[in-house]
C-alpha positions in Angstrom: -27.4 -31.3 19.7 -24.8 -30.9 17.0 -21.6 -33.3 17.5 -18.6 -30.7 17.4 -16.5 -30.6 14.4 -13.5 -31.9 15.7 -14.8 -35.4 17.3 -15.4 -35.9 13.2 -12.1 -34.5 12.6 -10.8 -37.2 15.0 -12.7 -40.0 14.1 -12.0 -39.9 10.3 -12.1 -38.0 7.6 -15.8 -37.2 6.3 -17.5 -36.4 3.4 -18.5 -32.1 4.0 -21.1 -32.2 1.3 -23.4 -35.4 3.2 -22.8 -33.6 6.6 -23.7 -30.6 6.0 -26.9 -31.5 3.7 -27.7 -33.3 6.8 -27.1 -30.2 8.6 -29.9 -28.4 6.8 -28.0 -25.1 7.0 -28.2 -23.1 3.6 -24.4 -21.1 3.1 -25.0 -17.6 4.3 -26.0 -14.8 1.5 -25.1 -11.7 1.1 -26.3 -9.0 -1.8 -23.2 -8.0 -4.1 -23.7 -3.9 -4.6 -26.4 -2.7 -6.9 -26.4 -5.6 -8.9 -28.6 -7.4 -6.6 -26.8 -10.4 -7.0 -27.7 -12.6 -3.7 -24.2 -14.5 -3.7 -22.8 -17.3 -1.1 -20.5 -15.2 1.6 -17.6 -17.4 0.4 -16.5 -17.1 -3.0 -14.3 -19.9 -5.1 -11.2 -18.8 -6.4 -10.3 -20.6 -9.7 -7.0 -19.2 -10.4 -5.5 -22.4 -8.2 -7.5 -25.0 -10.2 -5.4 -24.2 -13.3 -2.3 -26.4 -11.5 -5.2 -30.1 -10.9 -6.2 -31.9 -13.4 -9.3 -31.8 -15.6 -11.5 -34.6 -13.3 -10.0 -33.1 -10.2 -11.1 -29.4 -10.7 -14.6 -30.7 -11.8 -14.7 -32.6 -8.5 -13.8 -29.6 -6.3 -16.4 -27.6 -8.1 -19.2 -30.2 -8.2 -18.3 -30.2 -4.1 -18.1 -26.5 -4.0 -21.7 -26.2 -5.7 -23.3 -29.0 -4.0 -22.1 -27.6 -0.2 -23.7 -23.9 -0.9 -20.8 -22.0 -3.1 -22.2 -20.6 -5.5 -19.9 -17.4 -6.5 -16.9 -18.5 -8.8 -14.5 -16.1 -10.2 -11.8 -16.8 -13.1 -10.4 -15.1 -15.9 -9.2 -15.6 -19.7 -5.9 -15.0 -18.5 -6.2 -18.1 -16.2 -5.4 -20.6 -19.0 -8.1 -23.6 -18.6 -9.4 -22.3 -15.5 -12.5 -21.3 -17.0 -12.9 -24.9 -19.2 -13.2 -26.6 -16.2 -15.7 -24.3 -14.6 -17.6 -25.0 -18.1 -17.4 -28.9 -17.8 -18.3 -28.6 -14.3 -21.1 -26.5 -14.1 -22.4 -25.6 -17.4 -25.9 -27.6 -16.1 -26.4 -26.0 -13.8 -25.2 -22.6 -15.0 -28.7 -20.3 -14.1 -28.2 -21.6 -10.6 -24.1 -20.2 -10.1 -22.8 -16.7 -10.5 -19.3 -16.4 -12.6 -17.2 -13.2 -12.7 -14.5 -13.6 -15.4 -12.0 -10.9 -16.6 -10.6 -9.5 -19.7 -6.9 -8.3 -19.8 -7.9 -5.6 -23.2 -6.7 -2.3 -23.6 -9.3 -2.0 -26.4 -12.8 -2.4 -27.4 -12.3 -4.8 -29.5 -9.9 -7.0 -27.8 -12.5 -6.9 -24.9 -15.4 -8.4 -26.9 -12.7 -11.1 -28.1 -11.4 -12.3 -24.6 -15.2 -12.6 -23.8 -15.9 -14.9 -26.8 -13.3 -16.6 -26.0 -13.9 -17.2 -22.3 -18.1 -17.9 -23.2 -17.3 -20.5 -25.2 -14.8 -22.0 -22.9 -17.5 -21.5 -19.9 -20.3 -23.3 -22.4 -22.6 -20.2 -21.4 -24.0 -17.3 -23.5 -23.4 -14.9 -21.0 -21.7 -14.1 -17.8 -23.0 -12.4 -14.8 -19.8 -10.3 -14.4 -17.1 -9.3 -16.9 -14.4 -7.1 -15.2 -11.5 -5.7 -17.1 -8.5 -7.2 -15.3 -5.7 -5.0 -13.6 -5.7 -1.8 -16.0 -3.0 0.4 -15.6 -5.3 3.1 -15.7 -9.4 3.8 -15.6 -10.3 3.9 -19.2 -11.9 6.7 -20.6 -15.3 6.2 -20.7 -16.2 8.9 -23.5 -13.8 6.8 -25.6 -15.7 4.9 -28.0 -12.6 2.1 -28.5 -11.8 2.4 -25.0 -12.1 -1.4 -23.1 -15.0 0.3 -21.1 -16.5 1.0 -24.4 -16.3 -2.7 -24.6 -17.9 -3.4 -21.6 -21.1 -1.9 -22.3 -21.4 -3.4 -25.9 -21.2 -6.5 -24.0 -23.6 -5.6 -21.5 -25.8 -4.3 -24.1 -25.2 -7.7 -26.2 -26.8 -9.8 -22.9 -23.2 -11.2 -23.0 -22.5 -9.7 -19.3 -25.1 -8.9 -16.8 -23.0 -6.3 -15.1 -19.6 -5.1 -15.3 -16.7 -4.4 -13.3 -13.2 -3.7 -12.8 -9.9 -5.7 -10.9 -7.6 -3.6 -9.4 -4.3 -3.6 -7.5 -3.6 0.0 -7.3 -5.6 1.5 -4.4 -6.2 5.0 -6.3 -7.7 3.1 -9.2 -10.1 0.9 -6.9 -11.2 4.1 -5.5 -11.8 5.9 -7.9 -13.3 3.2 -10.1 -16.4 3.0 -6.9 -16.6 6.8 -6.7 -17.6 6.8 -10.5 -20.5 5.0 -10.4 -19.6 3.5 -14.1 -18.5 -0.3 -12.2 -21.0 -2.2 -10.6 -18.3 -4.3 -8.8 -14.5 -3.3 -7.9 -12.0 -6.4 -6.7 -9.5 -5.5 -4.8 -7.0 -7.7 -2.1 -8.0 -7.2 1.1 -7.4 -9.0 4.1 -6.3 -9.5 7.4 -2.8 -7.9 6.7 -5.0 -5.0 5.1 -4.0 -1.1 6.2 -6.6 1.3 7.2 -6.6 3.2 4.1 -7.1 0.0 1.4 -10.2 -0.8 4.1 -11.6 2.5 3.5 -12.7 0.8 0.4 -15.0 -1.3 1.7 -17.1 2.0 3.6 -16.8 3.7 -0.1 -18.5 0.8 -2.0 -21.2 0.7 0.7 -21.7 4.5 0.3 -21.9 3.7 -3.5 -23.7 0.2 -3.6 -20.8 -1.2 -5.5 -20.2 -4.8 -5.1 -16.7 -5.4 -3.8 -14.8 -8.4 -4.0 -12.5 -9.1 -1.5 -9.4 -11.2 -4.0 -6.1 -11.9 -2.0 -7.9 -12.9 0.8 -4.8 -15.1 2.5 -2.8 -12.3 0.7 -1.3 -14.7 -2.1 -0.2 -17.6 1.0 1.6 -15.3 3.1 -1.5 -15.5 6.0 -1.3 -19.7 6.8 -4.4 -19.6 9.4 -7.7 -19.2 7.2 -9.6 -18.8 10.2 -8.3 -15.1 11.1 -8.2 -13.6 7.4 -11.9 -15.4 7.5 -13.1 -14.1 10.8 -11.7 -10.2 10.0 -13.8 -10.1 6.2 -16.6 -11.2 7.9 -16.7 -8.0 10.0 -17.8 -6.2 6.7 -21.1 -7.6 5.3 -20.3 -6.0 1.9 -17.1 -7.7 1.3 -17.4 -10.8 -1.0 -14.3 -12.9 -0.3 -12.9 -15.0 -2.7 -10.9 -18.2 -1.5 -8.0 -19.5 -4.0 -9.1 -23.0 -4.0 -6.7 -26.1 -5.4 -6.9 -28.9 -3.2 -9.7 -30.8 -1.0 -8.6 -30.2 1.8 -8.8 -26.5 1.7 -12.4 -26.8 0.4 -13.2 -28.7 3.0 -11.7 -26.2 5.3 -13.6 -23.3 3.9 -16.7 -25.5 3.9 -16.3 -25.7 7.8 -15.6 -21.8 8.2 -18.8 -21.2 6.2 -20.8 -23.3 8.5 -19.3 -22.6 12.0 -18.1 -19.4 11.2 -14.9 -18.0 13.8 -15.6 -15.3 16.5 -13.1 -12.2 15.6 -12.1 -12.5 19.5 -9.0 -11.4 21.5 -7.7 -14.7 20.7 -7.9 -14.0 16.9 -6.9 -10.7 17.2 -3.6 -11.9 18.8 -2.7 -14.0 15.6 -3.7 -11.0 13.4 -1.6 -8.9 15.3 1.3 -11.4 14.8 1.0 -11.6 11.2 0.8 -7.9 10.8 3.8 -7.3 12.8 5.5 -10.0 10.7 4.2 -9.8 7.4 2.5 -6.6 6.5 4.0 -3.8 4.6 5.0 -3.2 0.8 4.9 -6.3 0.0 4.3 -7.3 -4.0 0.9 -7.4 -4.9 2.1 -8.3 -8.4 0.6 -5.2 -10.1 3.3 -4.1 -12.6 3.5 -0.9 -11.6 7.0 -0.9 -10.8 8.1 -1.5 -14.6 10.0 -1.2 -16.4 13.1 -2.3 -14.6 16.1 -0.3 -16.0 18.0 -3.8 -15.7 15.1 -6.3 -17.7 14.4 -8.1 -14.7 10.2 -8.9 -14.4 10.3 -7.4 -10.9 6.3 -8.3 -10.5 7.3 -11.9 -11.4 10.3 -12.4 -9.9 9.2 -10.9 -6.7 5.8 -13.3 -5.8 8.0 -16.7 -7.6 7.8 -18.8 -4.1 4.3 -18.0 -4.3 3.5 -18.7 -7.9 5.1 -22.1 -8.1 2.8 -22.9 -5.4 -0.5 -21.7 -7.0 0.2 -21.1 -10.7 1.1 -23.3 -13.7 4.9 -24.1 -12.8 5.7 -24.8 -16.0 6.4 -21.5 -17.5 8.7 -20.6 -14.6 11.0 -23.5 -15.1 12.9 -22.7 -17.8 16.9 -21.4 -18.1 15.8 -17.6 -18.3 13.9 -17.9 -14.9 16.4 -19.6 -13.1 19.1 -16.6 -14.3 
């Protein structure tokens, strides 16, 4: 019989990837939408690896792809996140999915932010390129529009499918409805209302991948295992876990391979968070700008939060601080 997880948890610490080899359990699968893509149930996050070094990132990914993740999303915009996905997994690149974005309002601009994030992944071609957080659903008729530039990529072999990343709700659904996205990311969670989890019925009805970002809802939900347990209720949901140190991989690692019961007990804690933290809260999508005054609301608003998860260095200097 199985030794339970927390006599090893008591006894020292261990090493996740030897145990669970030993285990013989393969991560649980899941098919992403109409792309067929047969993806690990836990996504890695690399907006959080931006803040560790170069040897420490590789590390956490070599762990993360040895123990069964094999989904990793980043983006241009996430300075060398995508370098050290490129130096970590480039050899073994047909056997990982990567979804990276590009923040373009134009054709062009799209095809740019790709080259730029190929070469920094040291791979011809990515499985997914979404355009990241548009204000609005480009017009697709519009031969210079950043779709435009989506399907010249596709059509290069420089993207296998394409997508979109969305904070507005409207924009998510409307972006499944139309059929012209094979994957949507959106945050969901625990803290989620009813109406952004109508998404998730929506891109079943349409076979669009969706891709749960803002799973711990940028920090605010502390106990993995309930945000965890609640996704898990939706087998088309693709969570993605913002992953900086060890010991959250690690704690991932043991979701994935005891996963939580979503029982009253869980439910209780949800319920706790959702009377205590859900609401309007800032999803940082911009869409509260301009401020009449010049303050970067989107910014200002999530700062605890981004010092924690985010290159600090940019938010340290005098005009911050007024």
């Amino acid at each position: 019989m199985r030794a339970p997880l927390f006599i090893f948890f008591a006894a020292k610490r261990i090493d996740f990837v030897i145990y669970f080899k030993s285990l013989g359990v393969p991560m649980e699968k899941m098919r992403l939408g109409r792309t067929n893509l047969f993806v690990s149930r836990s996504g890695f996050g690399a907006l959080p690896i931006q803040r560790t070094s170069m040897d420490e990132a590789v590390r956490l990914l070599h762990r993360a792809y040895e123990s069964g993740m094999d989904f990793f999303d980043t983006a241009r915009y996430y300075s060398d996140s995508e370098e050290k996905i490129g130096k970590a997994l480039s050899p073994v690149r047909s056997k990982i999915v990567i979804a990276t974005k590009a923040m373009a309002k134009t054709r062009k601009e799209v095809l740019t932010s790709l080259a730029s994030s190929l070469e920094q992944l040291k791979s011809d071609y990515v499985d997914i390129l979404q355009l990241h957080n548009p204000p609005l659903l480009p017009d697709v008729q519009d031969p210079e529009s950043p779709y435009a530039g989506l399907l010249e990529a596709r059509e290069r072999g420089q993207t296998r499918f394409i997508g979109i990343s969305c904070h507005r709700l409207s924009n998510a659904l409307d972006a499944a409805r139309s059929g012209h996205y094979d994957t949507v990311q959106f945050p969901l969670s625990s803290l989620s209302s009813a109406d952004d989890l109508a998404l998730a019925a929506l891109c079943r009805e349409h076979d669009c991948g969706l891709i749960a970002m803002k799973a711990l809802s940028g920090g605010l939900i502390t106990n993995a295992a309930t945000s965890f347990a609640f996704l898990r209720q939706f087998e088309n949901v693709l969570p993605i876990w913002g992953i900086q140190y060890e010991h959250e991989l690690d704690e991932f690692l043991a979701l994935e391979h005891d996963p939580p019961v979503l029982d009253e007990d869980l439910w209780k804690l949800i319920r706790k968070d959702r009377m205590e933290l859900a609401g309007l809260f800032c999803r940082g999508c911009g869409y509260c700008m301009p401020c009449p005054a010049g303050i970067e609301i989107n910014w200002a608003a999530r700062m605890s939060l981004l010092l924690r998860r985010a290159p600090a260095q940019g938010f340290m200097t005098d005009g911050w601080r007024d």
